[in-house]
C-alpha positions as a Markdown table, in Angstrom:
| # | Residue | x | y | z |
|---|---|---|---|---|
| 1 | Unk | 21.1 | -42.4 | -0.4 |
| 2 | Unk | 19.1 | -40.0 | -2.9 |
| 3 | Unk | 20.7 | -37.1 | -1.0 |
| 4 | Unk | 23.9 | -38.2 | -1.4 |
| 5 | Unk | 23.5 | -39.0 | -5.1 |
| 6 | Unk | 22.3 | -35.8 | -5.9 |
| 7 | Unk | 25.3 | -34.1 | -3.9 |
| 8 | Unk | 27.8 | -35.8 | -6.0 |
| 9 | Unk | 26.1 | -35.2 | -9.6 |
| 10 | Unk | 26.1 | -31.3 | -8.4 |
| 11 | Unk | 29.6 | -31.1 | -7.6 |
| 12 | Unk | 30.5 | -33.5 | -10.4 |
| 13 | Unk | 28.8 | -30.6 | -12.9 |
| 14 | Unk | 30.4 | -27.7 | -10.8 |
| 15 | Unk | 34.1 | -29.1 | -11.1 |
| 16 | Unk | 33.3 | -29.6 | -15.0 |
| 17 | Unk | 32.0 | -26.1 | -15.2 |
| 18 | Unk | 35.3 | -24.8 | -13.3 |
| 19 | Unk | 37.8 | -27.2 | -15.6 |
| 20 | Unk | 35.9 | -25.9 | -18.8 |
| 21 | Unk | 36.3 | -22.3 | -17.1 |
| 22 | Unk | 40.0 | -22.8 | -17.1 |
| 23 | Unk | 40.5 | -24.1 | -20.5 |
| 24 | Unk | 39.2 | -20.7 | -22.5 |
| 25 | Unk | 41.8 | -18.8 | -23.3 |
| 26 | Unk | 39.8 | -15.6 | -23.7 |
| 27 | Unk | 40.1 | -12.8 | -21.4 |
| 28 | Unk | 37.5 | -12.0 | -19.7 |
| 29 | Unk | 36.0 | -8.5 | -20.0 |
| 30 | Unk | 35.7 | -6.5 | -17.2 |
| 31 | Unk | 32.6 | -3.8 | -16.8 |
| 32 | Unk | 35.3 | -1.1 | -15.9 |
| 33 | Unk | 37.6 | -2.1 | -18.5 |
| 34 | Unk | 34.4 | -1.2 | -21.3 |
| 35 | Unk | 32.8 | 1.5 | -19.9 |
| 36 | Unk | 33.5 | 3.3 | -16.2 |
| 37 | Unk | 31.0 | 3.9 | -14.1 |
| 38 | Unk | 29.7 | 7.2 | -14.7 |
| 39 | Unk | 30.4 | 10.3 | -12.2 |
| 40 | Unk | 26.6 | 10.5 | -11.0 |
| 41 | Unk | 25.9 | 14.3 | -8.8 |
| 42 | Unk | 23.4 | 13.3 | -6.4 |
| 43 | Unk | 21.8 | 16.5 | -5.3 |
| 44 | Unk | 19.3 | 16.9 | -2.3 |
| 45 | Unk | 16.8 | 19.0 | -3.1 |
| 46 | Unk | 14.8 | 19.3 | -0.1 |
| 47 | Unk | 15.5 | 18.7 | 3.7 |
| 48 | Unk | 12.0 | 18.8 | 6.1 |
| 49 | Unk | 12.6 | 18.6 | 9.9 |
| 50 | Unk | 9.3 | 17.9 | 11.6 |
| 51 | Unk | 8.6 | 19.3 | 15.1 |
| 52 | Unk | 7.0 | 16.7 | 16.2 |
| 53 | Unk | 10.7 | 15.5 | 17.3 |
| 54 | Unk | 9.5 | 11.6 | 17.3 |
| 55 | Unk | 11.0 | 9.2 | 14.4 |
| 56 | Unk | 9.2 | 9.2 | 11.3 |
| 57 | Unk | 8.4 | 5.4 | 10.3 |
| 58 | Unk | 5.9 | 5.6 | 7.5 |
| 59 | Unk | 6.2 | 7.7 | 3.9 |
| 60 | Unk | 3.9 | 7.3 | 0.8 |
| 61 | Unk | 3.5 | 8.8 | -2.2 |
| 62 | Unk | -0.3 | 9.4 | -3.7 |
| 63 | Unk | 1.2 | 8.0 | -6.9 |
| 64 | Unk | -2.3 | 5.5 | -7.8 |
| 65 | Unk | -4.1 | 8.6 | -7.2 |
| 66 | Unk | -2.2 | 10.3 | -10.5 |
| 67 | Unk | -3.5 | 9.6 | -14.0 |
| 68 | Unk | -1.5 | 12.3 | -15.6 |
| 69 | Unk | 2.0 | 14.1 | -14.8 |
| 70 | Unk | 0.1 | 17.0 | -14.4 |
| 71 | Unk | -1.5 | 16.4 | -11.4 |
| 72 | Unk | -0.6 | 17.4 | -7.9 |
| 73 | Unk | 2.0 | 14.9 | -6.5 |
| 74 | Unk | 1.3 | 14.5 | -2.6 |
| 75 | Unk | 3.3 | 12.5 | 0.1 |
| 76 | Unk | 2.7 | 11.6 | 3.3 |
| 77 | Unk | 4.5 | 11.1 | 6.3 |
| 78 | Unk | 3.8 | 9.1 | 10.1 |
| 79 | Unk | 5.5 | 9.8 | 13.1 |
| 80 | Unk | 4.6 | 10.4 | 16.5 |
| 81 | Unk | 0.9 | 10.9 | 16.9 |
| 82 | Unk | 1.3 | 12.7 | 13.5 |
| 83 | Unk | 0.2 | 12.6 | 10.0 |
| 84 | Unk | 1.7 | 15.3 | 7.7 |
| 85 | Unk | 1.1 | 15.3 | 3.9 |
| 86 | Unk | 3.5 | 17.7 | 1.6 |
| 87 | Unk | 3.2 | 18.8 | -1.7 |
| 88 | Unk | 6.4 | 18.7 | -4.4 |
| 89 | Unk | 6.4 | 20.9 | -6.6 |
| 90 | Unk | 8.4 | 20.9 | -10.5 |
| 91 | Unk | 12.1 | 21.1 | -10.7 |
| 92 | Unk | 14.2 | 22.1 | -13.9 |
| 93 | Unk | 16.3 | 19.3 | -15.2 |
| 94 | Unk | 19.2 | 20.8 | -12.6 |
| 95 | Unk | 17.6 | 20.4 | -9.6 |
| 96 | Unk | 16.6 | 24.1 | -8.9 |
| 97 | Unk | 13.5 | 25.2 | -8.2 |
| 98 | Unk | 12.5 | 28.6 | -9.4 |
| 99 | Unk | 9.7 | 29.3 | -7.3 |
| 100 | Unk | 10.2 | 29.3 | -3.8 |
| 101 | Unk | 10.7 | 26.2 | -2.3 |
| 102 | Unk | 10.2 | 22.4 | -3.8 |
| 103 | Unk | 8.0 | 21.2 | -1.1 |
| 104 | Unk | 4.7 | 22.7 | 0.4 |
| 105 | Unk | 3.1 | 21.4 | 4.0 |
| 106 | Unk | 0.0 | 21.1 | 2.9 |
| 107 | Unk | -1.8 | 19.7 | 6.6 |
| 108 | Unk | -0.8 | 17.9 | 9.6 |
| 109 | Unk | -3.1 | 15.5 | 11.7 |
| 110 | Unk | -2.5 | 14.7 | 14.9 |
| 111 | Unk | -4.4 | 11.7 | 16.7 |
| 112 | Unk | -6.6 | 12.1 | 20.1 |
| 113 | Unk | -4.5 | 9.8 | 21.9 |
| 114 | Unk | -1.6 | 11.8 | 22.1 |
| 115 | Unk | 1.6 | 10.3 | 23.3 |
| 116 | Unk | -0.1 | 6.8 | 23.5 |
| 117 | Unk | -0.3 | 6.6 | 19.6 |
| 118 | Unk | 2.5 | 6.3 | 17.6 |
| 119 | Unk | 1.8 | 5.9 | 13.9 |
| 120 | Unk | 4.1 | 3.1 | 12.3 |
| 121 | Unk | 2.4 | 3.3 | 8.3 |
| 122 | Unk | 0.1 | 5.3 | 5.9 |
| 123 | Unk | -1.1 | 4.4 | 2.5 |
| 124 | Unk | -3.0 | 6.4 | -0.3 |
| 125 | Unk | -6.2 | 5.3 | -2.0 |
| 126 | Unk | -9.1 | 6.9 | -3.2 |
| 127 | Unk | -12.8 | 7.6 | -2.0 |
| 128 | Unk | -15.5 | 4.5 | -3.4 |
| 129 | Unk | -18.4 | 6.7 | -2.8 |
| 130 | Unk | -18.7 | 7.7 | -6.3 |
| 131 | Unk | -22.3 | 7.9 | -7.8 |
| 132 | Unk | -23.4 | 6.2 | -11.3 |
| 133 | Unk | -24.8 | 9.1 | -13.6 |
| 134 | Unk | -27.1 | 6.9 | -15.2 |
| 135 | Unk | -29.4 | 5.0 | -12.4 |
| 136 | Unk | -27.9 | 7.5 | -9.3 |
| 137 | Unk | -26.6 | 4.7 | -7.4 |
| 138 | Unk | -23.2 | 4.4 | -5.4 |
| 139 | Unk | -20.5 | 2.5 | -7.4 |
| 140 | Unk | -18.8 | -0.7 | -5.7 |
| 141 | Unk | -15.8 | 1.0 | -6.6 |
| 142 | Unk | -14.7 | 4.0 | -7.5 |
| 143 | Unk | -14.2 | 4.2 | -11.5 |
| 144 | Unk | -11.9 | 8.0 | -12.0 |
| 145 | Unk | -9.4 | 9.1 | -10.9 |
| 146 | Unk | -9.7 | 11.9 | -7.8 |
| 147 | Unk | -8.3 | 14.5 | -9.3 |
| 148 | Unk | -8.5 | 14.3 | -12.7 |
| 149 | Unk | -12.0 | 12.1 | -13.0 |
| 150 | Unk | -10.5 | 10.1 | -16.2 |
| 151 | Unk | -12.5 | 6.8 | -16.5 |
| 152 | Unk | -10.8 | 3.5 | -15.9 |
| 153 | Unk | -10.9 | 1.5 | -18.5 |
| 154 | Unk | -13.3 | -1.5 | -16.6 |
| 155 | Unk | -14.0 | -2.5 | -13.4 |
| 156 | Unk | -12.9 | -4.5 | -11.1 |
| 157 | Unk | -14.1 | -8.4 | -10.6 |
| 158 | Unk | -15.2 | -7.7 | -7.2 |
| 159 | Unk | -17.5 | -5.4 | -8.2 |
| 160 | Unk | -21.0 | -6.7 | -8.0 |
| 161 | Unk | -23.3 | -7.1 | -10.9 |
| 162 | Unk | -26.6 | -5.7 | -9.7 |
| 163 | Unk | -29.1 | -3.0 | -9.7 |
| 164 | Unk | -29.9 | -2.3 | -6.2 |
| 165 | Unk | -26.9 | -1.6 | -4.6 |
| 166 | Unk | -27.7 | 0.6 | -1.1 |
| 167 | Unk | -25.4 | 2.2 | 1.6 |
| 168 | Unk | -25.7 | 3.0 | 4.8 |
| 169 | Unk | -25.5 | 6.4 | 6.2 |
| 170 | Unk | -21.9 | 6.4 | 7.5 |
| 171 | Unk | -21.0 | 7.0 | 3.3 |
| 172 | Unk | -20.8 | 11.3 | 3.5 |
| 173 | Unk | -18.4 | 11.6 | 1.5 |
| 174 | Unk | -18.4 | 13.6 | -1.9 |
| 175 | Unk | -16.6 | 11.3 | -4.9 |
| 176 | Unk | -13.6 | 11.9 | -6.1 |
| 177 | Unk | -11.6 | 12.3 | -2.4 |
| 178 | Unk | -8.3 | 11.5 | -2.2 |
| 179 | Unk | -7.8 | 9.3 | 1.3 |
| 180 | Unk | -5.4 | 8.3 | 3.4 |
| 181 | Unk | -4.9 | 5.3 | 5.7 |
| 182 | Unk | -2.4 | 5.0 | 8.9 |
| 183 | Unk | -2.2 | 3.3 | 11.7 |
| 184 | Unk | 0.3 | 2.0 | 14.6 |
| 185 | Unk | 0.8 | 1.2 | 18.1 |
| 186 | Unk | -2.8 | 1.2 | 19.2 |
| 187 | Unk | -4.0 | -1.0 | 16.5 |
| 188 | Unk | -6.9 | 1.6 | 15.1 |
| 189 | Unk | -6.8 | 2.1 | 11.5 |
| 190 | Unk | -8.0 | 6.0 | 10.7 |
| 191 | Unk | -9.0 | 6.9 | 7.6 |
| 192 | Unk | -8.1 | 10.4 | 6.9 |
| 193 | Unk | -9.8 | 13.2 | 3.9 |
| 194 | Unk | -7.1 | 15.5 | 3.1 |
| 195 | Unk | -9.5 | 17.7 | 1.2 |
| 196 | Unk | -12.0 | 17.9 | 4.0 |
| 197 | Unk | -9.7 | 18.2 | 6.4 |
| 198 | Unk | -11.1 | 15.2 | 8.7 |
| 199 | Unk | -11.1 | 11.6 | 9.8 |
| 200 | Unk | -14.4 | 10.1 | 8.7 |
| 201 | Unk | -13.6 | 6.7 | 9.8 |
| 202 | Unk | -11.5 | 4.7 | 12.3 |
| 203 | Unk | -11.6 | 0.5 | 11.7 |
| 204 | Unk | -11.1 | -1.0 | 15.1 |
| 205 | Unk | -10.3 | -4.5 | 15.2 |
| 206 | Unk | -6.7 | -6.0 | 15.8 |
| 207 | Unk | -6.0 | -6.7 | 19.3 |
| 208 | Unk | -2.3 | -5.0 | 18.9 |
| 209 | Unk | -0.2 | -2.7 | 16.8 |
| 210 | Unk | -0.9 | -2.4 | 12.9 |
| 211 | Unk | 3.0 | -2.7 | 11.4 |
| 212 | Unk | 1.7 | -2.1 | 7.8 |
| 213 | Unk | -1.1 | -1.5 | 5.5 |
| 214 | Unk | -1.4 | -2.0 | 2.0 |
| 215 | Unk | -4.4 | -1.3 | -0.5 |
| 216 | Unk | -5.5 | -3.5 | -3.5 |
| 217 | Unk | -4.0 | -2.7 | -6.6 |
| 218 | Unk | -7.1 | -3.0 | -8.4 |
| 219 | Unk | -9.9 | -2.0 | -5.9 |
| 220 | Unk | -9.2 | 1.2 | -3.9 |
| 221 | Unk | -11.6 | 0.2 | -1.4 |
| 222 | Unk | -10.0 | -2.5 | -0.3 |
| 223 | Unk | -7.4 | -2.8 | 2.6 |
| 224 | Unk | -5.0 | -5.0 | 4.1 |
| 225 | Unk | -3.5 | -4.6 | 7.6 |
| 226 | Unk | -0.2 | -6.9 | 9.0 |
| 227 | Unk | -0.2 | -6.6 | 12.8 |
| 228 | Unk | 1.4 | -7.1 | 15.7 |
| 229 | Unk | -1.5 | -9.8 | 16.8 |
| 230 | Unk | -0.1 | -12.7 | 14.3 |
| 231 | Unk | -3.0 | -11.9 | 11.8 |
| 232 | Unk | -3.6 | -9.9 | 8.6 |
| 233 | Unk | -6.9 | -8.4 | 8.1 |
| 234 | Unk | -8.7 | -6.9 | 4.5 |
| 235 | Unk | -11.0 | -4.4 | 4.8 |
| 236 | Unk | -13.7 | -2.7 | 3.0 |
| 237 | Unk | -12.9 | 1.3 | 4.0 |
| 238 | Unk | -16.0 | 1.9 | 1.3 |
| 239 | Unk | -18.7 | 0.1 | 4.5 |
| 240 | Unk | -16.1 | 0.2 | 7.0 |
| 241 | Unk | -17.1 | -3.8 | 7.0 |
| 242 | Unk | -14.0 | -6.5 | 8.0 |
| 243 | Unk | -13.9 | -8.8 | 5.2 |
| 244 | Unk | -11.3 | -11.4 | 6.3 |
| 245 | Unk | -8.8 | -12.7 | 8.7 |
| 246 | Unk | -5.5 | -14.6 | 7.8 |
| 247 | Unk | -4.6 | -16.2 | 10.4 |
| 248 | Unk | -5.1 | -19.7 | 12.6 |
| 249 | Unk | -3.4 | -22.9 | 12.2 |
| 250 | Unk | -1.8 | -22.0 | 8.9 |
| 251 | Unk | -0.9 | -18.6 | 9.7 |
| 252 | Unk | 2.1 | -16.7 | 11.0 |
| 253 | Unk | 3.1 | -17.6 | 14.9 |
| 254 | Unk | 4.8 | -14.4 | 15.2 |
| 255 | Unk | 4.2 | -10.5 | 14.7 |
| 256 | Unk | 4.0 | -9.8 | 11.0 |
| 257 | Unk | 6.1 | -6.9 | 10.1 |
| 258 | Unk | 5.1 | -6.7 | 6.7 |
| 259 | Unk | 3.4 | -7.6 | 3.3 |
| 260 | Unk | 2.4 | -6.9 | -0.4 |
| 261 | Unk | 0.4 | -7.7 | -3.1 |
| 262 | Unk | 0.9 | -8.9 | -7.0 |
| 263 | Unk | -0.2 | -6.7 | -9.1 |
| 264 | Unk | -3.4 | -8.3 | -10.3 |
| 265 | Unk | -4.6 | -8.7 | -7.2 |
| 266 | Unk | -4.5 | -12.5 | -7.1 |
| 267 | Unk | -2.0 | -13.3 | -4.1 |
| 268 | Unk | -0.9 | -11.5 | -1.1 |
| 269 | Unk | 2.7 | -11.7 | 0.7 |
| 270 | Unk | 3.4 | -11.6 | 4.2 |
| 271 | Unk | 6.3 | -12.1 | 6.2 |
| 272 | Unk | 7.1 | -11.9 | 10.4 |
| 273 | Unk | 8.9 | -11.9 | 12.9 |
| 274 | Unk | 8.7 | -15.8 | 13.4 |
| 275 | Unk | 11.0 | -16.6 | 9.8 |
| 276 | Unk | 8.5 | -17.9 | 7.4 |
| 277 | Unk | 7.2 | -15.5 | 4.5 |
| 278 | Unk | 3.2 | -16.7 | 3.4 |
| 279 | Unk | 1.5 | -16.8 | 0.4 |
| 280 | Unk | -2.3 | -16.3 | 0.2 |
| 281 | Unk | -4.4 | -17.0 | -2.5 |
| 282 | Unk | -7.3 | -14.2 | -2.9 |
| 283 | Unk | -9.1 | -15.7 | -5.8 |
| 284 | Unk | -11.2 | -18.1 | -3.8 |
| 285 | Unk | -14.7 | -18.6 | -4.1 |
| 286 | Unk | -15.0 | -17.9 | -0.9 |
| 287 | Unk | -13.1 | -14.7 | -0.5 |
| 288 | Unk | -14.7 | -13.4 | -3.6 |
| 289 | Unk | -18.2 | -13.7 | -2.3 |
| 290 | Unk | -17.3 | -12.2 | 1.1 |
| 291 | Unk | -15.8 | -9.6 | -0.7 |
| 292 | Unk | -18.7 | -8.8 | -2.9 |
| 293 | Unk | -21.3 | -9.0 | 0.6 |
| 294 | Unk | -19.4 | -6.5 | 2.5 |
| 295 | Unk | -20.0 | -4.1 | -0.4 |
| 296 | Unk | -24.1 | -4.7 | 0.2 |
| 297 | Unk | -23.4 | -4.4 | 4.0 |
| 298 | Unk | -27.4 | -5.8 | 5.5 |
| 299 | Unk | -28.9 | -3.8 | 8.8 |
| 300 | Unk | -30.3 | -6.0 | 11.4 |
């Protein structure tokens, strides 16, 4: 009986709403009428073709990676077995480019597994292995920006408050590197170095393909993976240590296709193949301190 009641009082107020419509007089302005749309010249200013020949399901900008306009603006692409990252170059307000052409292949990685991978996504972040000037030890994460080494103004709440922070030897990497995450149909997250020209670590894990990935916004270090396998899993790229799983009884009972993240960090999005979109919390006590311990990975 609630239901119903509640039915009636909403068309009760939307036939009042339509009688009250009636009654003004005024005209009612149309957008046109005011102002026409403007005549907007839509201008392509680059067209890349890949040789690859295979469709191209992942493109990212290295825009987190940029602290000033100034600095090199990088995108990469995922198709085939294939990673290829670009440069742009300036434009004049017209579109033209005065100095050859707009966009520069920079490198192109192709996976080991040949025609049995097929990349689906990439994501940018940045290289944790940065060292503290004043005690010599690593950072839990990475504090300037790659190209431009400007300090960040604090950091993150995950990192840990302590003095004796270690790593093991898998961290070679010199600070201040640029990275770049992609994975796909084999499930195998590998972590790519542009500037060295290598993969220096591959996170295997999921039991089918990877669909997405997507990085903290606040802690480059830290990476989220929606697959194939019903599950979402976060990372630490810095240890190469899996954090977390979402999944189980209040997880997704489908493939998830994709997901995202607020923009302080707080909750993650994810949404599949079986209708439902989830929210998880990531300020838990819990997930907090497992995040924190896979920065001080132990050896056994």
């Amino acid at each position: 009986m609630k239901s119903d009641v509640a039915s009636k009082n909403l068309r009760s107020v939307a036939a009042d709403a339509v009688e009250n419509c009636k009654a003004d007089e005024s005209p009612l302005l149309s957008v046109a009428d005011v102002s026409p749309p403007p005549q907007l010249n839509f201008k392509q200013t680059a067209f890349i073709r890949e040789s690859h020949g295979k469709s191209i399901f992942g493109l990212a900008f290295n825009s987190a990676n940029r602290s000033r306009p100034t600095d090199p603006l990088l995108f990469a692409t995922a198709g085939g077995n294939h990673v290829t990252i670009y440069q742009c170059k300036d434009l004049d307000g017209n579109g033209t480019d005065h100095g050859g052409s707009c966009i520069t292949l920079l490198q192109s990685f192709s996976d080991p597994a040949g025609e049995e991978e097929d990349f689906y996504t990439c994501a940018w972040s940045r290289d944790t292995n940065a060292v503290s000037p004043g005690n010599g030890l690593p950072r839990c994460w990475w504090l300037e920006c790659s190209e431009t080494q400007q300090e960040r103004p604090k950091p993150h709440q995950h990192q840990p408050v302590t003095d004796s922070v270690t790593f093991g030897p898998d961290h070679f990497l010199q600070p201040y590197q640029q990275l770049l995450a992609v994975a796909g149909k084999r499930g195998i997250i590998r972590i790519l170095c542009p500037s060295l020209a290598n993969c220096p670590a591959s996170l295997v894990g999921h039991g089918q393909a990877i669909n997405e990935l997507k990085f903290h916004p606040k802690d480059p270090s830290l990476l989220f993976s929606f697959s194939k396998d019903y599950t979402i899993r976060l990372w630490n790229i810095a240890t190469h240590v899996p954090v977390c799983i979402f999944g189980g009884a209040e997880g997704h009972r489908s493939e998830v296709l994709y997901g995202d993240l607020s923009l302080t960090g707080d909750l993650l999005l994810s949404a599949g193949m079986d209708h439902t979109v989830k929210i998880w919390r990531l300020d838990s006590p819990e997930l907090k301190k497992a995040i924190i311990n896979s920065f001080t990975p132990t050896t056994k």
